[in-house]
C-alpha positions in Angstrom: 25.2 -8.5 -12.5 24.8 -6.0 -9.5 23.8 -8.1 -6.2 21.0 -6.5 -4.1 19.5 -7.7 -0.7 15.6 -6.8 -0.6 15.1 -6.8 3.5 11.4 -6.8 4.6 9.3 -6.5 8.1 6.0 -5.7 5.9 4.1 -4.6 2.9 5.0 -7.8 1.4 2.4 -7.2 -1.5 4.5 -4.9 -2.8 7.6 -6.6 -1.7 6.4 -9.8 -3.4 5.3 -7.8 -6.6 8.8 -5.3 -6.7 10.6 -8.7 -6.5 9.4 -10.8 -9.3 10.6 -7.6 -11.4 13.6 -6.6 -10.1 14.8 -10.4 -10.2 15.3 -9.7 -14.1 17.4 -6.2 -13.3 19.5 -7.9 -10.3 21.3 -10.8 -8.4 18.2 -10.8 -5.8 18.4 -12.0 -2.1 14.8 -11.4 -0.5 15.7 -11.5 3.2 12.3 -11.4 6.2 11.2 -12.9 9.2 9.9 -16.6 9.1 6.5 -15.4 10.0 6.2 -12.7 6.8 8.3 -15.5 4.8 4.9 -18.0 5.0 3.0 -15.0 3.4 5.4 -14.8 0.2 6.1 -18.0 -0.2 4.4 -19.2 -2.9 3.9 -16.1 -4.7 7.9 -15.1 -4.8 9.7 -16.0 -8.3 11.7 -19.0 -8.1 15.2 -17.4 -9.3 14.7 -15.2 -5.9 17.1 -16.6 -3.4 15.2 -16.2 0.2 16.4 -16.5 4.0 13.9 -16.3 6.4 14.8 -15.5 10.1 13.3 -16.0 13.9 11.8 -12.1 14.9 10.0 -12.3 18.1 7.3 -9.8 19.3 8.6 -6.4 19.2 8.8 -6.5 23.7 10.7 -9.1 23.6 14.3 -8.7 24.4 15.5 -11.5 22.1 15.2 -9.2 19.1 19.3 -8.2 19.7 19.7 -11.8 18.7 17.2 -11.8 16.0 19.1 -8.3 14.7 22.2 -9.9 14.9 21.5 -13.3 13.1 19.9 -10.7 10.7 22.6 -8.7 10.2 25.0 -12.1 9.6 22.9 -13.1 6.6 23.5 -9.7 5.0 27.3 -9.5 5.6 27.3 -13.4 4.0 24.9 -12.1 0.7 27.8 -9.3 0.4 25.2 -7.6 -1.7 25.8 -4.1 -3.7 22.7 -2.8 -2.3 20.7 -3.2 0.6 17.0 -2.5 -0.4 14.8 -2.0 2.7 11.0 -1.4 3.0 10.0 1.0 5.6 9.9 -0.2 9.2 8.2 0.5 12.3 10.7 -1.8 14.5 12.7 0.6 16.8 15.1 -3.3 17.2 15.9 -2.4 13.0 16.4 0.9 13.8 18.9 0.4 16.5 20.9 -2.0 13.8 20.9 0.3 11.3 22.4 2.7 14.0 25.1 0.6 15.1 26.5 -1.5 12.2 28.1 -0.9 9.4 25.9 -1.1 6.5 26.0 -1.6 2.5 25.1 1.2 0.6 21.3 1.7 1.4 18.4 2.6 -0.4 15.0 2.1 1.8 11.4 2.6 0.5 9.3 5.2 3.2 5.6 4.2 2.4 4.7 6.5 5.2 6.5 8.9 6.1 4.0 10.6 9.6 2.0 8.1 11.8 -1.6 8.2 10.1 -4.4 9.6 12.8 -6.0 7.2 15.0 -3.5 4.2 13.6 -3.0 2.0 17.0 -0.9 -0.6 15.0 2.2 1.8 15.0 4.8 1.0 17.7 5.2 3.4 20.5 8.5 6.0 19.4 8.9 4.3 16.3 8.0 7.2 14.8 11.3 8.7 16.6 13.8 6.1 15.8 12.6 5.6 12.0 14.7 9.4 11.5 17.7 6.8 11.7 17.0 5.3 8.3 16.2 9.3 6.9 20.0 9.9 8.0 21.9 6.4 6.8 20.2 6.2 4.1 22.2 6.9 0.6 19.0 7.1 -1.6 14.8 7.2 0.2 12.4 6.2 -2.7 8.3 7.5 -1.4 5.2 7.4 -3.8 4.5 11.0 -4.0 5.9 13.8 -4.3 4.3 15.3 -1.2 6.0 12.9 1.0 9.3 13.8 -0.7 8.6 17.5 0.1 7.8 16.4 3.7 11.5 14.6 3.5 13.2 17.8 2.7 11.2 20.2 4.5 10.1 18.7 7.6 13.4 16.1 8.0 16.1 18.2 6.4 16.5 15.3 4.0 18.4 16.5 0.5 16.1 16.3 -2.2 18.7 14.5 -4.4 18.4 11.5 -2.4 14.6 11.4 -2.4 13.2 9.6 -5.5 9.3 9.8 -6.5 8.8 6.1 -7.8 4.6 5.3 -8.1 3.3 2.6 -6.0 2.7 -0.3 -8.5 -0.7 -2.1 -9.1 -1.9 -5.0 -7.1 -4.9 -6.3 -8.9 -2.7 -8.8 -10.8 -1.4 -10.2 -7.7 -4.6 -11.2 -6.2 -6.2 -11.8 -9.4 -3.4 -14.6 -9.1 -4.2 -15.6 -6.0 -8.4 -15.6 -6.5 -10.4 -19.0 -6.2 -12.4 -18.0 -8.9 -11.0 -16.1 -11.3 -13.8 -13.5 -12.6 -17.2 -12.6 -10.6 -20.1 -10.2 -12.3 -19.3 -7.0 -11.5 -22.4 -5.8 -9.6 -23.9 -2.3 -11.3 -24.8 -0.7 -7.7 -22.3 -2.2 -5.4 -19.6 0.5 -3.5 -16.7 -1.1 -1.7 -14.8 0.5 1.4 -12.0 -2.0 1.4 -8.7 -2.3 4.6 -8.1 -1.3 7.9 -10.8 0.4 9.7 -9.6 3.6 11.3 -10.6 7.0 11.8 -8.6 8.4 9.1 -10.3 6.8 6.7 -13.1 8.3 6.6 -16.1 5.4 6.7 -18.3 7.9 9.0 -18.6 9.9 5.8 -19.4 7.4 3.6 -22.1 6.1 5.7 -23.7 9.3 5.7 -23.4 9.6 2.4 -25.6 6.4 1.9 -29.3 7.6 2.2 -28.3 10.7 0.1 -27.0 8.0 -2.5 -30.0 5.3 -1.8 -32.9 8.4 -2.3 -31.3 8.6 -6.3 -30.1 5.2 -6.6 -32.2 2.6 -4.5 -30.5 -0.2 -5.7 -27.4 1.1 -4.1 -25.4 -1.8 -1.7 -22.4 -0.8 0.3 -19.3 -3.6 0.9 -17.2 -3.1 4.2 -14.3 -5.7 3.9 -11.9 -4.9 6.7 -10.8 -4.6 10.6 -9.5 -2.0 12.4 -11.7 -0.4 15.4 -14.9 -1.8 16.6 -17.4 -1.3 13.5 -20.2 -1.6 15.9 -19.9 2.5 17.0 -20.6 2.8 13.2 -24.1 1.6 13.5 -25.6 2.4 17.4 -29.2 2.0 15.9 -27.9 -1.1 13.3 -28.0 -1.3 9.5 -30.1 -2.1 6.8 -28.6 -5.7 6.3 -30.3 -5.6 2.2 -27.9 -2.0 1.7 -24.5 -2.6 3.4 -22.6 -5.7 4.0 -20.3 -6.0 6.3 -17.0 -8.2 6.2 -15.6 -7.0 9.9 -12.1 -9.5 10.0 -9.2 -10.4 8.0 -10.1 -11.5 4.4 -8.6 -14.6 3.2 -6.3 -13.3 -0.3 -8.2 -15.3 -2.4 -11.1 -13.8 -1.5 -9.5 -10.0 -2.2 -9.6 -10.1 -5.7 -13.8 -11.1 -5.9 -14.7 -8.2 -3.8 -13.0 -5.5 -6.2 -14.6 -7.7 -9.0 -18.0 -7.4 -8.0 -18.0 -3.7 -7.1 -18.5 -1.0 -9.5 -16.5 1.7 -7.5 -13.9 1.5 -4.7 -14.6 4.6 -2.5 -12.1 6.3 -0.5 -13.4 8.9 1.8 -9.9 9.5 3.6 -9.5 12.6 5.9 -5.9 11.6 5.5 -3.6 9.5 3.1 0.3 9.3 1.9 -0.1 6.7 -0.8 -3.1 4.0 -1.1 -2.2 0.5 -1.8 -5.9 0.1 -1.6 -6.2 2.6 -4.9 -3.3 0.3 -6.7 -5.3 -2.8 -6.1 -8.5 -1.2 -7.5 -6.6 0.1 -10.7 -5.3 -3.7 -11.6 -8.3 -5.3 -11.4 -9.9 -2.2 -13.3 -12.4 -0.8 -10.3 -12.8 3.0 -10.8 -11.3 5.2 -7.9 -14.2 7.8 -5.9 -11.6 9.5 -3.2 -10.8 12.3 -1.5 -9.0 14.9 -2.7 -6.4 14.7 -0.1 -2.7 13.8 0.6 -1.5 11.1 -2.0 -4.7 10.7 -3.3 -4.5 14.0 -5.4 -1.7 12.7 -7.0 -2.3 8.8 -7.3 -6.3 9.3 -8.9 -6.5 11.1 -12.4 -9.3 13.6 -11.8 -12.2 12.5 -14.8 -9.9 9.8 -16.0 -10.1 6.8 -13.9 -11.6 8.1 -10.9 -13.1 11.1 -9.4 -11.5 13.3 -6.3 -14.2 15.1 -3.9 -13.6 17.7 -0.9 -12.1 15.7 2.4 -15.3 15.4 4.9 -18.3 16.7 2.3 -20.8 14.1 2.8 -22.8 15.7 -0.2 -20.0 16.1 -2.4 -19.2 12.2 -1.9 -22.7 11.2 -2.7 -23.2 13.6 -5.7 -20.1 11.7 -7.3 -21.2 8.2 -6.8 -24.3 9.1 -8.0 -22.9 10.4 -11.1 -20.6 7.5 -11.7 -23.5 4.8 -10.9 -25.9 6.4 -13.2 -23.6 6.5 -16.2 -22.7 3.2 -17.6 -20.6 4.8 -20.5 -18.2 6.8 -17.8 -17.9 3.7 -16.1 -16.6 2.0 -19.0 -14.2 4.8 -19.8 -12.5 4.9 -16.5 -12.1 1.2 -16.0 -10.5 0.9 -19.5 -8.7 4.1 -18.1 -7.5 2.4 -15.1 -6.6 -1.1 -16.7 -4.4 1.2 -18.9 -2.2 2.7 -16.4 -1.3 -0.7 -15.0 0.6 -1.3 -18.7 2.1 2.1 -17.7 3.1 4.2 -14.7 2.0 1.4 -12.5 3.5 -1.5 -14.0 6.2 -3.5 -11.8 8.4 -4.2 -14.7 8.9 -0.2 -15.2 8.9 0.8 -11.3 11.9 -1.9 -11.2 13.7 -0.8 -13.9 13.8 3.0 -12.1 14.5 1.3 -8.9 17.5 -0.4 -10.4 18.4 3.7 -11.2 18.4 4.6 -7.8 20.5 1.1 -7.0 23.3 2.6 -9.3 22.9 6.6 -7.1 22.8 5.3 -3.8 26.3 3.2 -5.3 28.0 6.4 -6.3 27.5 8.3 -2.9 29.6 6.2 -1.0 
C-alpha cells in the first residue's frame, strides 16, 4: 500500500475531512503542530497515525528547530508522498527550499493574498513561489486558479490538477450539540471572517430593499475579522440582524446553517469558498457573487443563484425571489444535498487525490 505523509499548518476542516478518506486509499501519516493537532483530534479516523510537533509564533527564531524536528519525522515516515496543504509560513518555505524532499504534491487553496486579509504573514506571499517550483504535482479548486498557475507563475499545466473542494456540512453536523434546528423561513446568514473582500457592506444595503418585500426578513452575522462596529455608525435594528461578532464554538457551526434559509455570499473577491461547501452539506441554498471561484463552485438555478459583484439591487432582487418561493427552495436544497453524494463527496475527491499521488510518483 503506497505510504503518504499529509503535513498541515491549517485548513484542518478539510485536512480532517480529506483524511478520513484517503486513509482507505493509503498508508496515512497526518503530521501538524501540537496547537492544530488539539483541533483534529477527536474528529481524525483512528487508523490515521498522527505526530504532532512544537511550532512557535511565526517571529520567533526557534522555528529552525521546530523545521528541523519537522523535517526528522518525515525522513522516519519514509512516506511515498508528501501531501502538503498550502502555507503561509515563510519558516516551511525556507525547508522546503533547503532539504531534500519526497516527491510532493501540495494543495494551493489560495493562490493571491485576498484584499484587505491582515492574517496573511508579511512576504509570504513571496516565499510561497518555493512550493509552485518543488512541487511535482499542485492540486487548486478551480480552474481559474489553475490558469492563474500557468499564466501568472509559469507553472506547467500538467502538474496543476482541478480537484473540488469537498463538503463540510457533515463534519459539523458531527460535531453539533443538537443535531437538527428549524430552519427559519426568513433568516439570511453571512457566515466567517469579516473582511472587506467579502462584501458585508453590500449585503447590509441590500437589507431595507429586502425588508420593504419581505418584512419578516432577519439577517445572521456569525464571524470576526475587522471591527463590525464601522458597519453600523447609526446602530441596527437588533429585531432584523443578529450579530455573532467572535469565534463560534464548532458545535455551534452546524445550527446556524440549519436555521437559515440562504447562505449569502456578497464577495467582491473569492478563489474557492469553504464557506459555500459547508452550506451545500448541510443543504443551505447558495445567493453569491458571480465572481472568482464562485462562478464555478455555485450552479446558476440549481442550488444557488450568482448576482453581479457590488449590485446592491441585484443582491436583494435574488433573495427576494428565493424567500418568496418555498417550491425553489426545496429544489435547490435537495439540489445541493445531491452534489455532496457527488462532485463534493470526500470518498471521490480522495480517490482523484490518490491519482495525482501516483503523477507526482512518476516525475521523479
Amino acid at each position: 500500500m503506497m505510504k503518504v505523509a499529509l503535513l498541515h499548518f491549517c485548513f484542518e476542516d478539510y485536512t480532517i475531512e480529506l483524511a478520513n478518506s484517503l486513509v482507505k486509499y493509503v498508508n496515512l501519516t497526518l503530521i501538524h503542530p501540537e496547537k492544530v493537532s488539539a483541533v483534529c483530534r477527536n474528529d481524525l479516523d483512528p487508523n490515521i497515525h498522527v505526530i504532532s510537533f512544537k511550532k512557535p509564533r511565526i517571529r520567533d527564531p526557534r522555528n529552525l528547530l521546530s523545521m528541523s524536528t519537522m523535517m526528522r519525522s518525515i525522513q522516519e515516515v519514509q512516506p511515498d508522498v508528501l501531501h502538503v496543504q498550502e502555507t503561509n509560513d515563510p519558516w516551511y518555505d525556507l525547508a522546503l527550499l533547503f532539504n531534500q524532499m519526497p516527491p510532493l504534491v501540495t494543495t494551493i487553496h489560495d493562490v493571491y493574498r485576498h484584499p484587505g486579509d491582515r492574517q496573511s504573514v508579511f512576504g509570504s506571499e513571496y516565499t510561497r513561489r518555493v512550493a509552485f517550483s518543488r512541487s511535482q504535482q499542485l492540486i487548486v479548486h478551480t480552474e481559474g486558479l489553475k490558469q492563474a498557475l500557468i499564466q501568472d507563475f509559469q507553472v506547467p499545466k500538467q502538474r496543476v490538477n482541478v480537484l473540488n473542494h469537498g463538503e463540510l456540512g457533515s463534519l459539523y453536523q458531527r460535531r453539533a450539540k443538537t443535531k437538527t434546528l428549524a430552519r427559519e423561513p426568513y433568516t439570511l446568514l453571512f457566515f466567517g471572517r469579516i473582511w472587506p473582500y467579502k462584501g458585508l457592506n453590500y449585503l447590509l444595503k441590500a437589507m431595507p430593499l429586502i425588508a420593504a418585500k419581505i418584512p419578516e426578513v432577519k439577517l445572521i452575522i456569525a464571524g470576526r475579522g475587522e471591527n463590525i462596529q464601522q458597519y453600523f455608525p447609526h446602530g441596527y435594528d437588533h429585531q432584523q440582524i443578529e450579530i455573532i461578532n467572535d469565534f463560534i464554538p464548532e458545535e455551534d457551526v452546524a445550527g446556524l446553517f440549519q436555521r437559515s434559509t440562504i447562505s449569502v455570499l456578497p464577495y467582491i473577491e473569492a478563489s474557492q469558498s469553504g464557506v459555500a461547501a459547508l452550506s451545500y452539506g448541510i443543504g443551505t441554498p447558495i445567493v453569491a457573487s458571480d465572481v472568482g471561484g464562485l462562478r464555478e463552485i455555485i450552479k446558476p438555478e440549481k442550488d444557488g443563484i450568482l448576482v453581479p459583484p457590488g449590485d446592491v439591487e441585484a443582491l436583494a432582487n435574488a433573495i427576494i425571489r428565493l424567500l418568496s418561493d418555498r417550491t425553489l427552495q426545496q429544489q435547490m436544497q435537495t439540489a445541493a444535498l445531491a452534489r455532496c453524494q457527488h462532485d463534493l463527496n470526500w470518498s471521490n475527491i480522495a480517490e482523484q487525490t490518490f491519482d495525482v499521488y501516483h503523477h507526482a510518483i512518476k516525475r521523479i
